[in-house]
C-alpha positions, 0 to 999 in steps of 0.5 A, spaced: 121 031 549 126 034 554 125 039 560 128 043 563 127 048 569 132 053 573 130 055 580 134 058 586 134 065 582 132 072 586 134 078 590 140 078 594 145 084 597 152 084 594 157 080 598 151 075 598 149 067 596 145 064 591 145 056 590 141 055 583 138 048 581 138 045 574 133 040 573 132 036 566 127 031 565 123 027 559 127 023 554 134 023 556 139 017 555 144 021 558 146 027 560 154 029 557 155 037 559 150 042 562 153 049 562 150 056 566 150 061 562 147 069 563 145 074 559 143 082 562 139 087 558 143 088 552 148 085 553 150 077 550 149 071 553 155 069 556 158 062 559 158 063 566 160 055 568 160 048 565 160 040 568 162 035 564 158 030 567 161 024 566 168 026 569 164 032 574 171 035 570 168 043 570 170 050 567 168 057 570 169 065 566 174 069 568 169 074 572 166 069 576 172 064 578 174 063 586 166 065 587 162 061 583 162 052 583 158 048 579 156 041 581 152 036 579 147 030 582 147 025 577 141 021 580 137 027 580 139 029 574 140 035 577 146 041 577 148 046 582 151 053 580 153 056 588 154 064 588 157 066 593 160 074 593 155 075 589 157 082 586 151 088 582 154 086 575 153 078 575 145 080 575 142 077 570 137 072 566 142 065 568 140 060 563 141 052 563 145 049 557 144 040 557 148 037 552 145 031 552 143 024 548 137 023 546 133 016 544 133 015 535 135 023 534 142 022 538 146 028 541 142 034 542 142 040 547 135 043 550 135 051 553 132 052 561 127 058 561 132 062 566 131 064 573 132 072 576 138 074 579 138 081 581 144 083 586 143 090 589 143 094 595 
């Protein structure tokens, strides 16, 4: 079995900083990709940033690049999404996508069960 858990969510004013955590724990071989992606009420989940683990190579959405960084701590098993400037329209449910290997089923990805983020004066 795989877990994973987000943390790091809350309330903050717009122009304000959140640093999100990524955990995975259980059967992993390894970790290959983990991507954040958010999804407000009514709309659909969007990408907001992903790593490639191995080469810590990473992609952002247009809406959130030069604010946003995403990071990884391998001997954790842990990702980062650092938020700064964070405006109203980036709240949302953030999620945590691991494409991951996983002993007899091989590659596999497993869903976070998300963190709140609620950006508002």
């Amino acid at each position: 079995q795989v877990q994973v858990v987000e943390s790091g969510g809350g309330l903050v004013q717009p122009g304000g900083s959140l640093k999100l955590s990524c955990a995975a724990s259980g059967s992993i071989l390894s970790i290959l990709n983990v991507g954040w992606y958010r999804q407000a009420p009514g709309n659909e989940r969007e990408l907001v940033a992903a790593i490639t683990v191995s080469s810590g190579s990473t992609n952002y959405a247009d809406s959130v690049k030069g604010r946003c960084t995403i990071s990884r701590d391998n001997a954790k098993n842990t990702v980062y999404l650092q938020m700064n400037n964070l405006k109203p329209e980036d709240t949302a449910v953030y999620y945590c996508n691991i494409d991951l290997l996983v002993p007899r089923s091989g590659r596999y990805n497993a869903w976070g069960q998300g963190t709140q983020v609620t950006v508002s004066s």
